[in-house]
C-alpha positions, 0 to 999 in steps of 0.5 A: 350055406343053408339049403333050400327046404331050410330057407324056406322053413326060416320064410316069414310064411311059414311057422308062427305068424308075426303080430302085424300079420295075425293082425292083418288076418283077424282084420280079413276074419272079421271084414268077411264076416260081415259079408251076407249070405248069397253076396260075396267079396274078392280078394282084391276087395278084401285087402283095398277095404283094409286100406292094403290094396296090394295085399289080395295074396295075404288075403287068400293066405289069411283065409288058407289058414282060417282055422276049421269051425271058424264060423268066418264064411270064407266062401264068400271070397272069390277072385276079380273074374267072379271065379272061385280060385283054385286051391289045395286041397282040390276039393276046396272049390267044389265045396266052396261052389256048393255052400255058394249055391246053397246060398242062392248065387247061381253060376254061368256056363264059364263057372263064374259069378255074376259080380253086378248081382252078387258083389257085396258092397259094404256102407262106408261112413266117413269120420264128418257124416257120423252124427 
C-alpha cells in the first residue's frame, strides 16, 4: 500500500501537467491578458468565460503556476467578494494589493474592491452578429 506523501506525489496535481490542463492554463493566461489595466476578473468569471463554470479553482491553480516574468498580469483576478485571496507565499496579497492600486483601483475599509466599478466586462460576438 503506498503512503500518503506517495499518493499525493502520483496527484494529477502535482509534477507534469497533463495536455487538457496546459491547455485550460493558456486559455486562463491568455483570457487574463486581455483584462485592462485598473479593471479586474474573478476567478469564478475567469472559468464561466471559458465555458468551465465549475473550474474557479483551476483558475487560481492555472495562475499559481504562471511561471515568473509571464507578462500575464494575474493581479487582475481576484475572488466573488471583490477581495484578493490569500495565498502562499504570504506576501502575494500585498504585492498583488499594490500593482492594483498602481493601477488606480481603490479598496474599501473591509479590504475589497468595488466590482460595480471595476469588474471587466469583456464584448462578446456571437457566431450570427459577426459581419
Amino acid at each position: 500500500m503506498r503512503s500518503r506523501r506517495e499518493k499525493r506525489a502520483a496527484s494529477p496535481r502535482q509534477g507534469t501537467p497533463s495536455a487538457e490542463r496546459t491547455s485550460f492554463y493558456m486559455r486562463v493566461y491568455a483570457l487574463v491578458q486581455q483584462v485592462p489595466s485598473g479593471k479586474v476578473v474573478t476567478y469564478g468569471q475567469v472559468a464561466a468565460l471559458l465555458g468551465s463554470p465549475q473550474a474557479a479553482r483551476a483558475v487560481g491553480y492555472a495562475l499559481r503556476v504562471l511561471p515568473p516574468g509571464s507578462g500575464v498580469p494575474w493581479h487582475r483576478v481576484i475572488n466573488h467578494h471583490g477581495s484578493i485571496s490569500p495565498r502562499y507565499p504570504a506576501q502575494g496579497p500585498i504585492l498583488q494589493r499594490q500593482l492594483l492600486e498602481a493601477e488606480g483601483l481603490r479598496f474599501d475599509a473591509q479590504d475589497g474592491i468595488d466590482l460595480t466599478l471595476y469588474r471587466w466586462q469583456p464584448v462578446v460576438v456571437q457566431e450570427n452578429d459577426k459581419s
